[in-house]
N, C-alpha and C positions, 0 to 999 in steps of 0.2 A: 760309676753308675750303680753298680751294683752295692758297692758303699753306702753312698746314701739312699737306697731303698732299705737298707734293713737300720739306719739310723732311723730313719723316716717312721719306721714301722716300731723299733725300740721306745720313740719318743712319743707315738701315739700309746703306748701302751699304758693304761692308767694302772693298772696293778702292780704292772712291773717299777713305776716312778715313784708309784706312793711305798712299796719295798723298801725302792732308794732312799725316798726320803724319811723313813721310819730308822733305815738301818745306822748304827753308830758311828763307824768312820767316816760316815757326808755328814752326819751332825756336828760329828767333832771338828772337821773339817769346814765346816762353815762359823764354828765357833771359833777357829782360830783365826781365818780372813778377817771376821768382823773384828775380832782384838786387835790385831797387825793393822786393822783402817784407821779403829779407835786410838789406836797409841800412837800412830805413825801422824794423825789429825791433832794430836795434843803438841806431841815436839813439834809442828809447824807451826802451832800457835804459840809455843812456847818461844822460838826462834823464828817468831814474826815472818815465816814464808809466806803468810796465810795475807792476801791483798797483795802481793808483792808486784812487781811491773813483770811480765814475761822474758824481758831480758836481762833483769837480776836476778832471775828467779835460776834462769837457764845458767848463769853467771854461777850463782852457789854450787848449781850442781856439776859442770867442768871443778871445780874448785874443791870438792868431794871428794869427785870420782881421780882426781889428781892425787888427793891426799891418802887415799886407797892404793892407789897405787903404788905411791911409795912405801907405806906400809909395807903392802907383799912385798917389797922389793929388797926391805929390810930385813923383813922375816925370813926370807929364803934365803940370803945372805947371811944372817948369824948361824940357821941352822947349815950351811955349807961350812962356815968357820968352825963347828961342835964337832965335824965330822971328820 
């Protein structure tokens, strides 16, 4: 309760927002989201995600997050064998 009264109060405050939003780590920060949307929106388009049917699309991504997986699985494993 007491939480969100002083969000409440943070978020009406216009001087304190426009602070925020003058200051340089939420600028740079929002510059980096919008690159990560812009570039993460081009490899879709580049690798045809972009239209895809929802359960291909779901399908890639099991398929990813699998192949990620192994990854670490492999990297945590060669560096076990270094040791």
């Amino acid at each position: 309760m007491v939480l969100q009264l002083i969000l409440r109060y943070l978020a009406n405050n216009e001087q304190l927002i426009q602070r925020l939003a003058d200051s340089y780590p939420l600028r740079r920060a929002a510059q980096m989201v919008l690159s990560a949307y812009y570039r993460s929106r081009s490899i879709a388009e580049q690798q045809k995600l972009i239209g895809m049917s929802p359960e291909r699309l779901q399908q890639a991504l099991r398929s990813f997050k699998s192949n990620v997986q192994k990854e670490i699985e492999n990297a945590k494993n060669d560096l076990g064998k270094k040791k």
